[in-house]
N, CA, C and O atoms as a printed pandas DataFrame, in Angstrom:
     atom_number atom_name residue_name chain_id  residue_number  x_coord  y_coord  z_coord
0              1         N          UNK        A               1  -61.880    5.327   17.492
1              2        CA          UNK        A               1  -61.503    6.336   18.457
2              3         C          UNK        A               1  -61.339    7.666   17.734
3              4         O          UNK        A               1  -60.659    7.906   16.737
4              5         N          UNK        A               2  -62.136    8.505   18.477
5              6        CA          UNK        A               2  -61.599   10.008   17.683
6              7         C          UNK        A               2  -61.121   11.043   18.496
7              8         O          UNK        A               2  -61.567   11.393   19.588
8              9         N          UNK        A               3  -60.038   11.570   17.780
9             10        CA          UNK        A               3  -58.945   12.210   18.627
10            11         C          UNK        A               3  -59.795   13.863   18.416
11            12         O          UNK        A               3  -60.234   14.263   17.338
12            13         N          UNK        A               4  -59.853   14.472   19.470
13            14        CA          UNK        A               4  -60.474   16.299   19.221
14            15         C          UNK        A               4  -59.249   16.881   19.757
15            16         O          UNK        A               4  -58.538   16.544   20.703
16            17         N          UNK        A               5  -59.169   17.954   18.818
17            18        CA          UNK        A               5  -57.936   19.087   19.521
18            19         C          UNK        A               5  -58.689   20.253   19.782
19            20         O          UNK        A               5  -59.270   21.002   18.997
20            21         N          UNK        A               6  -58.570   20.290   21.175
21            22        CA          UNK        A               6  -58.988   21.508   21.544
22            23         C          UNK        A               6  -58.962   23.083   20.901
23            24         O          UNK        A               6  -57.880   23.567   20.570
24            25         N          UNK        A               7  -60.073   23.757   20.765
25            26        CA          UNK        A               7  -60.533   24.833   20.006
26            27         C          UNK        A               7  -60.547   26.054   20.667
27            28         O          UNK        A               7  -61.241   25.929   21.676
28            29         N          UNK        A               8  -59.939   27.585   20.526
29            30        CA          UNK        A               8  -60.520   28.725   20.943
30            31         C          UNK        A               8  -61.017   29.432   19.737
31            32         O          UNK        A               8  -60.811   29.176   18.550
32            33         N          UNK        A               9  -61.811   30.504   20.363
33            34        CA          UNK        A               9  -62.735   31.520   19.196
34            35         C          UNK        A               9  -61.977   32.663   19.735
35            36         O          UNK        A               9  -61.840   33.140   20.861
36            37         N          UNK        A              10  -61.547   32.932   18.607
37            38        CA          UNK        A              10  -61.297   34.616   18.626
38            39         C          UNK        A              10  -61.722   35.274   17.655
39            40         O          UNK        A              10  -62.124   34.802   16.592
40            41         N          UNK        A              11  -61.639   36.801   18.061
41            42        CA          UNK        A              11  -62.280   37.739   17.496
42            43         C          UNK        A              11  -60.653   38.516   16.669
43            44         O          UNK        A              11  -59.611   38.672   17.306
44            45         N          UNK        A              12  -60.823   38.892   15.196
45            46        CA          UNK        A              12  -59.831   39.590   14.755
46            47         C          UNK        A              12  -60.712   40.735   13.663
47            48         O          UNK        A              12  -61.737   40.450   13.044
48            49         N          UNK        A              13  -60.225   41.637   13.648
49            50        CA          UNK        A              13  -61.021   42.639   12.878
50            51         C          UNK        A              13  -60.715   42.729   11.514
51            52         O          UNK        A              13  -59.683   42.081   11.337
52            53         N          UNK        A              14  -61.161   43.277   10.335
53            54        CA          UNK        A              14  -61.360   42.873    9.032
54            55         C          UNK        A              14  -59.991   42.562    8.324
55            56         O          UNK        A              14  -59.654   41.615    7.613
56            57         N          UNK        A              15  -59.080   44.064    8.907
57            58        CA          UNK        A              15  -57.706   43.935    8.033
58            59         C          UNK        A              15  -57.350   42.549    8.449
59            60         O          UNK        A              15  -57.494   41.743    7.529
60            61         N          UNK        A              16  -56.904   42.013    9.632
61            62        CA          UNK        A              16  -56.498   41.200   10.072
62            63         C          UNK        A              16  -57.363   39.840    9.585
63            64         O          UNK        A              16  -56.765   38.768    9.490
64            65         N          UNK        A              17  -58.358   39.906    9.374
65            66        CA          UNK        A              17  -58.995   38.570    8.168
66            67         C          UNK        A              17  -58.736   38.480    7.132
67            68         O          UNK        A              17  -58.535   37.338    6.718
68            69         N          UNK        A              18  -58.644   39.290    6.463
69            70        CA          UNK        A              18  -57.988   39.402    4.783
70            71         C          UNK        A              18  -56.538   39.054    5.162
71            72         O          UNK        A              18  -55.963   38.211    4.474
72            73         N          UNK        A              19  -55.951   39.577    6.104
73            74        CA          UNK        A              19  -54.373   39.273    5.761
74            75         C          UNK        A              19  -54.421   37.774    6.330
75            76         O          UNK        A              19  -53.323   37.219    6.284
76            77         N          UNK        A              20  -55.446   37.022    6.844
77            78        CA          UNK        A              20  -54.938   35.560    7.396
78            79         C          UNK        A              20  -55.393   35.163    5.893
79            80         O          UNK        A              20  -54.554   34.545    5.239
80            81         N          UNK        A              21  -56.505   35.424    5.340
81            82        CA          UNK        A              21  -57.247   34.838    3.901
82            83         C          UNK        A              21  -56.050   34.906    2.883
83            84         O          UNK        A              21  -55.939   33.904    2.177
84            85         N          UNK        A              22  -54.861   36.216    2.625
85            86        CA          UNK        A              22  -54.093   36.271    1.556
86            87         C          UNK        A              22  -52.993   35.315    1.931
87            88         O          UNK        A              22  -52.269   34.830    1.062
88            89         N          UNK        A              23  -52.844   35.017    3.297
89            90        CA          UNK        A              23  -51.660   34.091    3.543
90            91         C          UNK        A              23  -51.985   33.064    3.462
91            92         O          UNK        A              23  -50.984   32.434    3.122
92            93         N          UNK        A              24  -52.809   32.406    3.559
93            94        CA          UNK        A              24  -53.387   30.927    2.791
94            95         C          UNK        A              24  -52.682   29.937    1.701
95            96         O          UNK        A              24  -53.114   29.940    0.548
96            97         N          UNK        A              25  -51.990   29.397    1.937
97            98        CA          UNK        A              25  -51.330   28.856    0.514
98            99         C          UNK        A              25  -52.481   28.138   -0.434
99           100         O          UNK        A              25  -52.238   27.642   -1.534
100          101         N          UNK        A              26  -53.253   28.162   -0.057
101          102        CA          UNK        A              26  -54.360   27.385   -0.914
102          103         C          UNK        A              26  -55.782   27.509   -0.127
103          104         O          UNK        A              26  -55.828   27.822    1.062
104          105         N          UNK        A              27  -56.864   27.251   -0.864
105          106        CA          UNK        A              27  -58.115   27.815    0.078
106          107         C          UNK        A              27  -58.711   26.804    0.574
107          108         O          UNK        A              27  -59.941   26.847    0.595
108          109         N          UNK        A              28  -58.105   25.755    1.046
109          110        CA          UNK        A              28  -58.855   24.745    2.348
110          111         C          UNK        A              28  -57.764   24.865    3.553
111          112         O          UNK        A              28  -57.981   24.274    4.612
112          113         N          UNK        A              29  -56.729   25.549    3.390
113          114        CA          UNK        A              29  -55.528   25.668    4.953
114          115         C          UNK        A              29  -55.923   26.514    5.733
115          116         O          UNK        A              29  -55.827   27.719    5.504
116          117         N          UNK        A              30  -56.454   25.997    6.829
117          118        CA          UNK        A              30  -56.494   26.127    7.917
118          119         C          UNK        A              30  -55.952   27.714    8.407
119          120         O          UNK        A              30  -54.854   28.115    8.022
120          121         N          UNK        A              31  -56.890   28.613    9.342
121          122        CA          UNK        A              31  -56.168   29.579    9.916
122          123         C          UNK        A              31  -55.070   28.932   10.854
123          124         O          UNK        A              31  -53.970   29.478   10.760
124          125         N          UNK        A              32  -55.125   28.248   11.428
125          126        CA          UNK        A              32  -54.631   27.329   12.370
126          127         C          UNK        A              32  -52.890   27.154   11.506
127          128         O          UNK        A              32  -51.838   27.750   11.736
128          129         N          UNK        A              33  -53.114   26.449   10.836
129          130        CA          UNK        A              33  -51.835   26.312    9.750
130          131         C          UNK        A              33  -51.294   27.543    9.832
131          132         O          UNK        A              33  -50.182   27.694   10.339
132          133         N          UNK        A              34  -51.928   28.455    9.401
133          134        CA          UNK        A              34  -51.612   29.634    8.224
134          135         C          UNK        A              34  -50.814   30.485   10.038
135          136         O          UNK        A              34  -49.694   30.925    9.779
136          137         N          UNK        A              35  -51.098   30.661   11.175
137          138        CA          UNK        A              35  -50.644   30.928   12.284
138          139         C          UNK        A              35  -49.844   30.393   12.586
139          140         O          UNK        A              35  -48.876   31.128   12.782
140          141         N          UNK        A              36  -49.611   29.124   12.812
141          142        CA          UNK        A              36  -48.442   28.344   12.835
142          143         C          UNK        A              36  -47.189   28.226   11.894
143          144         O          UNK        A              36  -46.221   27.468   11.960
144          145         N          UNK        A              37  -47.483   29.120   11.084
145          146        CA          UNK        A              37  -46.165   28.630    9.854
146          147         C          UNK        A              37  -45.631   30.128    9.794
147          148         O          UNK        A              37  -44.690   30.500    9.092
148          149         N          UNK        A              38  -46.624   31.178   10.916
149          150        CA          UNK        A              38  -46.157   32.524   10.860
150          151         C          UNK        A              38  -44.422   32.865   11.506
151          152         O          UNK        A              38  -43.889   32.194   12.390
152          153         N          UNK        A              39  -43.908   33.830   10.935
153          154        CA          UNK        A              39  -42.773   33.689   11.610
154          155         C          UNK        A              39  -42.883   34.958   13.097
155          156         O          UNK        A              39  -43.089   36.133   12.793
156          157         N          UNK        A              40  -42.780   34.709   14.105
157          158        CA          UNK        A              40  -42.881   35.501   15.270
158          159         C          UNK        A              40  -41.875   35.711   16.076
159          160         O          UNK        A              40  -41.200   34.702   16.278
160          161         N          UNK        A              41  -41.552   36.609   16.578
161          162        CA          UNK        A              41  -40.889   37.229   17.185
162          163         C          UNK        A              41  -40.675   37.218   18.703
163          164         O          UNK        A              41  -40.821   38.262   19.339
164          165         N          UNK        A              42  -40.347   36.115   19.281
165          166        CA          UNK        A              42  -40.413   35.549   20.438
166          167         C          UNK        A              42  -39.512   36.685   21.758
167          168         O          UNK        A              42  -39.745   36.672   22.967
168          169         N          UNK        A              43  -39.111   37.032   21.472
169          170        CA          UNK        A              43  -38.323   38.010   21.982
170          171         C          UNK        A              43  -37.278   37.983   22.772
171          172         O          UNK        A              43  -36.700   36.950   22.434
172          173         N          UNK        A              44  -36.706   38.448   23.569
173          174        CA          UNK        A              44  -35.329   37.830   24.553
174          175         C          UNK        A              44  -35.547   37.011   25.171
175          176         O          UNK        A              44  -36.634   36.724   25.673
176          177         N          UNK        A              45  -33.910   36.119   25.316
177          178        CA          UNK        A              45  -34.315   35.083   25.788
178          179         C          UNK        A              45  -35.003   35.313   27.565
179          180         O          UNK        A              45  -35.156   36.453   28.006
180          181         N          UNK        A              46  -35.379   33.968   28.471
181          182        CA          UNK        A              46  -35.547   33.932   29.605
182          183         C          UNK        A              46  -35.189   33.203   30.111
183          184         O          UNK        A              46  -34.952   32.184   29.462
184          185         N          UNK        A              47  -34.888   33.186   31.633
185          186        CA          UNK        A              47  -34.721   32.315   32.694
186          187         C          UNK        A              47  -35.123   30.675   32.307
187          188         O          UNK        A              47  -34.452   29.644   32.255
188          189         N          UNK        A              48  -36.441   30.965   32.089
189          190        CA          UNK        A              48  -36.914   29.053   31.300
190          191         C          UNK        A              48  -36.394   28.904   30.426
191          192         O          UNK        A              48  -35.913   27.770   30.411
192          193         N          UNK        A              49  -36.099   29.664   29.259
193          194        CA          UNK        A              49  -35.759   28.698   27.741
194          195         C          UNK        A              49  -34.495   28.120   28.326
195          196         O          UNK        A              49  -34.419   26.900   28.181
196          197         N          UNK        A              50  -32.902   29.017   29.308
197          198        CA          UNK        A              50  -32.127   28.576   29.944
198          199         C          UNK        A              50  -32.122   26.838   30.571
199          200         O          UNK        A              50  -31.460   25.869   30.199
200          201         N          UNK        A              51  -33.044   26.966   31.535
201          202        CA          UNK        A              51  -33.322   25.775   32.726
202          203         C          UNK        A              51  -34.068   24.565   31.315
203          204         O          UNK        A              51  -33.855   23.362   31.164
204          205         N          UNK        A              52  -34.798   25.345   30.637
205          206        CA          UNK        A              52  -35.669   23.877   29.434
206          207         C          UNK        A              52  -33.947   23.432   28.690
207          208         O          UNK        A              52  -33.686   22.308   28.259
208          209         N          UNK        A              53  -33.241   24.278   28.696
209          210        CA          UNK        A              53  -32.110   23.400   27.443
210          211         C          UNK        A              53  -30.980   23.176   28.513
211          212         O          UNK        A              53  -29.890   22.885   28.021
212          213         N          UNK        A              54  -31.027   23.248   29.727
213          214        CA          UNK        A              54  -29.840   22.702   30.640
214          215         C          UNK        A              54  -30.179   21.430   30.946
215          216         O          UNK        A              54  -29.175   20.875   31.391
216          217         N          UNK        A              55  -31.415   20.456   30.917
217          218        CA          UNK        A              55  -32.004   19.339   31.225
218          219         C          UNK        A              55  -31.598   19.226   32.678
219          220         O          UNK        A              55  -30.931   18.331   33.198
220          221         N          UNK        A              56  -32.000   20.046   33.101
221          222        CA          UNK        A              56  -32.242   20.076   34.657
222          223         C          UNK        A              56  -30.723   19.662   35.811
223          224         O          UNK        A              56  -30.699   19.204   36.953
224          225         N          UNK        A              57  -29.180   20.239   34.497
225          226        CA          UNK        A              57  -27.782   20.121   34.912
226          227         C          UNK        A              57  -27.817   21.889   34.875
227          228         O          UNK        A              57  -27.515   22.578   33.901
228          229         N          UNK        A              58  -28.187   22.288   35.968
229          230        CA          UNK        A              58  -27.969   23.898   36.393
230          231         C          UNK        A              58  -27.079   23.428   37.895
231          232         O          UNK        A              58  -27.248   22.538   38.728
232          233         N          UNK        A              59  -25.942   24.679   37.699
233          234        CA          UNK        A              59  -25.256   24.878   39.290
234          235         C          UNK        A              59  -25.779   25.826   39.539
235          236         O          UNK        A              59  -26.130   26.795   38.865
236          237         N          UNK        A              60  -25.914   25.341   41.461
237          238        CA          UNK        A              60  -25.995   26.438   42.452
238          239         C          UNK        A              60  -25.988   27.775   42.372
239          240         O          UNK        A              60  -26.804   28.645   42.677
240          241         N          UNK        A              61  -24.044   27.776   41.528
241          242        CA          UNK        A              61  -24.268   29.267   40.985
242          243         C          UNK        A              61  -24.987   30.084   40.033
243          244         O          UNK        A              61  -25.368   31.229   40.272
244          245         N          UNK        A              62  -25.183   29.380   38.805
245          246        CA          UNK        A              62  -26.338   29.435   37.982
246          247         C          UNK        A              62  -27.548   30.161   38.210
247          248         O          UNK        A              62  -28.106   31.110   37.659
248          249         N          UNK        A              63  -27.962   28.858   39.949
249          250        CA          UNK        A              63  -29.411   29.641   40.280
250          251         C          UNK        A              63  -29.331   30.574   40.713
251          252         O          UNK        A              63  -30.066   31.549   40.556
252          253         N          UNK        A              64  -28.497   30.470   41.292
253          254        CA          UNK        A              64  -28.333   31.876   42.088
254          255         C          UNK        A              64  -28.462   33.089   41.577
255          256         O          UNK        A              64  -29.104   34.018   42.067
256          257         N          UNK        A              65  -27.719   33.083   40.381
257          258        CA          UNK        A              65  -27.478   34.416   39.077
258          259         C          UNK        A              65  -29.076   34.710   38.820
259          260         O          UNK        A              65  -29.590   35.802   39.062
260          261         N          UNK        A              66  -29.729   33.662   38.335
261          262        CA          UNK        A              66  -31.179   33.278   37.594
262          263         C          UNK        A              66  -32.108   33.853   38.338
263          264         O          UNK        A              66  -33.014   34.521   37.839
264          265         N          UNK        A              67  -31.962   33.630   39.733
265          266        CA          UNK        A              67  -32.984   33.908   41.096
266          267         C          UNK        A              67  -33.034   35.209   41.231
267          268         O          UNK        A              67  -34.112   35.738   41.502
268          269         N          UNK        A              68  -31.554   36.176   41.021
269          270        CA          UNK        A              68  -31.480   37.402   41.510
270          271         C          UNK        A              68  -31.833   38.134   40.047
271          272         O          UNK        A              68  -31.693   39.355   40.105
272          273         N          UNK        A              69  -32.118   37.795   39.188
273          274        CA          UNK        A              69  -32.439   38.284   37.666
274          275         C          UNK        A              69  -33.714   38.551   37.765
275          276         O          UNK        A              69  -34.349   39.605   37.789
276          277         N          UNK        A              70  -34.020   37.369   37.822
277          278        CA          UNK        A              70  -35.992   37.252   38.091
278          279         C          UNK        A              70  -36.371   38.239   38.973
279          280         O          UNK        A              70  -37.206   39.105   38.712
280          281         N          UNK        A              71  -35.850   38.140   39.882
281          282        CA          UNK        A              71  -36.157   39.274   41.532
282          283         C          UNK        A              71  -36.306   40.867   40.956
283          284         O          UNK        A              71  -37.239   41.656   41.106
284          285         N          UNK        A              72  -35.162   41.009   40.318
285          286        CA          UNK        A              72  -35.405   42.871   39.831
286          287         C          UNK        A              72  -35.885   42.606   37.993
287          288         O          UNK        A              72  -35.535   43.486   37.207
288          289         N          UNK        A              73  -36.646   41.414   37.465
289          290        CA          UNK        A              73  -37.204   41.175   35.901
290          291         C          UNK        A              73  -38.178   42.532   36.006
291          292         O          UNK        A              73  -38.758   42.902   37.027
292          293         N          UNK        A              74  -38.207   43.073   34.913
293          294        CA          UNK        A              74  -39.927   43.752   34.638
294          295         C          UNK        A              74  -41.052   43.248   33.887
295          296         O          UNK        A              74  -40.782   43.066   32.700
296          297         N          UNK        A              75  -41.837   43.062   34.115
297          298        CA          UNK        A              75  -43.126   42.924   33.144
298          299         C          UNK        A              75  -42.650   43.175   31.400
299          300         O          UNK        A              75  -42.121   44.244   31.094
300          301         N          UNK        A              76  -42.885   42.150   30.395
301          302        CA          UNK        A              76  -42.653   42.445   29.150
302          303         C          UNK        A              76  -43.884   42.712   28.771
303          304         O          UNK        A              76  -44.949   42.226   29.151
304          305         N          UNK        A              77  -43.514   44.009   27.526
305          306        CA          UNK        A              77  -44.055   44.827   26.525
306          307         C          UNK        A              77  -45.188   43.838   26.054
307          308         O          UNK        A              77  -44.925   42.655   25.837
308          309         N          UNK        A              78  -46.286   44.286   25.922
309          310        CA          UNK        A              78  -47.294   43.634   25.361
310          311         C          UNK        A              78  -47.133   44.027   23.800
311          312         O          UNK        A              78  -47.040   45.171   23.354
312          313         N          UNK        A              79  -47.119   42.650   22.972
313          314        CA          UNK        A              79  -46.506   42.759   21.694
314          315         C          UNK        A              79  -47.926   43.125   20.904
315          316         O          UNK        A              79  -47.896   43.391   19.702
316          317         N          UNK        A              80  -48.900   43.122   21.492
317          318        CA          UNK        A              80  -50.259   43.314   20.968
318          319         C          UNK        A              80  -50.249   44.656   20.584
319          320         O          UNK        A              80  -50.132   44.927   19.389
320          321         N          UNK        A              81  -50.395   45.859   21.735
321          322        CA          UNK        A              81  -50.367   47.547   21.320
322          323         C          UNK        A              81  -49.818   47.509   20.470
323          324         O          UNK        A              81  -49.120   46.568   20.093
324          325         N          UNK        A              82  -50.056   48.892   19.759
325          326        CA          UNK        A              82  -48.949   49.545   18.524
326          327         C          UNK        A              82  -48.794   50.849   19.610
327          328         O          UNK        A              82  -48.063   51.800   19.333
């Protein structure tokens, strides 16, 4: 049986290849690795990370707070631009 993990292609421009190539701990690791072991900046928390670590013990009032948060939320900063 052979297991496939699904693949995307992206496009990154030169600086950004050299800096995945210098972060390499060795030269058969994986960009894949070398992305995954990056440290990132996930940003404030949200409504889900909340409801994922309550295991689905949220009160009424809770939602309520959560519901009216979401309602006036804005669109987050695309961490991509400079």
């Amino acid at each position: 049986m052979h297991l496939c993990m699904a693949t995307k292609t992206l496009s990154v421009d030169e600086e950004a290849y050299l800096r995945l190539i210098r972060a390499r701990k060795h030269a058969r690791e994986s960009f894949s690795k070398v992305i995954k072991r990056a440290n990132w900046d996930d940003g404030p928390p949200r409504c889900g990370d909340l409801l994922n670590r309550a295991c689905g013990e949220v009160t009424d009032n809770t939602l309520d707070i959560l519901e009216a948060a979401q309602a006036t939320d804005l669109q987050p900063q695309d961490k991509w631009k400079h």
